[in-house]
C-alpha positions, 0 to 999 in steps of 0.5 A: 613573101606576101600574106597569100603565099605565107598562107598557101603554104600554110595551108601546104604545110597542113595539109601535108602534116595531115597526109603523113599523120594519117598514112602513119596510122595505116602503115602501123595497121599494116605492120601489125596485120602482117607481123601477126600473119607471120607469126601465126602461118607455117607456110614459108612463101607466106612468111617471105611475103609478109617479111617482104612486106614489114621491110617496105612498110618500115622503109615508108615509116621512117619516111612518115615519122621524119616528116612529123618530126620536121613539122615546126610551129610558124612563130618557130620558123626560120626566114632563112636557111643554107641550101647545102645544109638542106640537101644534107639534112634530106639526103637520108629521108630521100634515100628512105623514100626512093625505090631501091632501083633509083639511084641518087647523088647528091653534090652540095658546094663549099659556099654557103647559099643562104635562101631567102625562105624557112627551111621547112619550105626549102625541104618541102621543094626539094622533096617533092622536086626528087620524088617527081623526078624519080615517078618520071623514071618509074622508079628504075634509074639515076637522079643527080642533084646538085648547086651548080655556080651562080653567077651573083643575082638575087637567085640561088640554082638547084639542078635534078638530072634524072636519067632512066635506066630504060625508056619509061613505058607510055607517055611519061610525067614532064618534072615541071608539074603544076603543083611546083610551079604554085610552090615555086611562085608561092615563094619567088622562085621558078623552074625550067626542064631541059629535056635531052636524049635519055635524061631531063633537068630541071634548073630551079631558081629560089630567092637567096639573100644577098 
C-alpha cells in the first residue's frame, strides 16, 4: 500500500473512532434520560416505550464499545490477516447492528485466505459492505455473506447477496457506494454489483498474499 492510501485510511481510521466516541457519549444520554423517565411515570405505554427505547440504545452501544475496543495504534497493526477469521470475528458485532427484521448468514471456507491488509481494515470493508447491503433492503430481508473459491491470483473474493423481503419503496441505493470503491482502491481492492430479479451481489476483491 502506498504512503496515500496508509494516510487515507488513517484518517478513515480517525474519523470513525471519533464518530463512535461521540454517538457513545449520546447514547449514554439517552439511556439515562429514558431510565429515569421510566422510573419516575406511572403510566404504562410510557414505560413500554422507554423500555422499547433502553433495548435499542443497549443493541447500538454494544456496537459503539466493540468499535472503540477494536481501535489499535498504527505501529500496532498487523499487515495481514486471515479473512474467515474476520468474518467470525464480526459476525456478533453485525448481528448487533442489523435490524431484527434482516436476516444474516455467514459461510467462511476451511482454507485459510490470508489478505495482504491489517485487519482492522479488512473489518472496516466488511462492516460498511453489510451495513450498505442491509440500507439497500431498508432493514427487512436476508444478507448472505460468504468466500466463494478462487481460483489462484493475487486476489481473495468475498460475495454479499442481499435479497428484500418485498420491493424496496422509491429508488433504492446501488451496493457499490462511492465511499467503498475510495476504501477498496485505497488498499488494491475492487467491487462489482450483479443485480438479478429480487437479489444484488456484490463480489469483492482484496489483495491476498500469495
Amino acid at each position: 500500500m502506498g504512503v496515500l492510501a496508509e494516510a487515507r485510511m488513517a484518517v478513515l481510521s480517525e474519523l470513525a473512532f471519533g464518530v463512535a466516541h461521540t454517538l457513545n457519549n449520546a447514547l449514554t444520554a439517552i439511556g439515562g434520560e429514558a431510565s429515569f423517565l421510566q422510573s419516575e411515570s406511572k403510566d404504562p405505554q410510557v414505560g413500554e416505550g422507554c423500555g422499547l427505547i433502553l433495548e435499542q440504545v443497549e443493541r447500538c452501544a454494544r456496537l459503539t464499545h466493540a468499535l472503540l475496543r477494536r481501535r489499535a495504534p498504527p505501529a500496532a497493526a498487523l499487515r495481514e490477516c486471515e479473512l474467515g477469521r474476520v468474518l467470525r470475528d464480526v459476525e456478533s458485532l453485525l448481528r448487533d447492528a442489523l435490524p431484527r427484521r434482516l436476516e444474516l448468514a455467514v459461510e467462511t471456507s476451511d482454507e485459510p485466505v490470508l489478505l495482504a491488509l491489517p485487519a482492522d481494515e479488512a473489518e472496516t470493508l466488511v462492516l460498511l459492505l453489510v451495513q450498505l447491503g442491509a440500507f439497500r433492503l431498508r432493514g427487512a430481508g436476508a444478507l448472505s455473506l460468504r468466500m466463494p473459491r478462487a481460483e489462484g491470483g493475487s486476489h481473495a473474493l468475498l460475495e454479499l447477496r442481499a435479497r428484500a423481503a418485498q420491493a424496496p419503496p422509491g429508488p433504492a441505493p446501488e451496493l457499490h457506494e462511492r465511499l467503498l470503491h475510495d476504501l477498496l482502491a485505497a488498499v488494491g481492492g475492487s467491487v462489482r454489483l450483479v443485480p438479478g430479479e429480487g437479489e444484488d451481489c456484490a463480489c469483492v476483491r482484496l489483495p491476498r498474499l500469495p
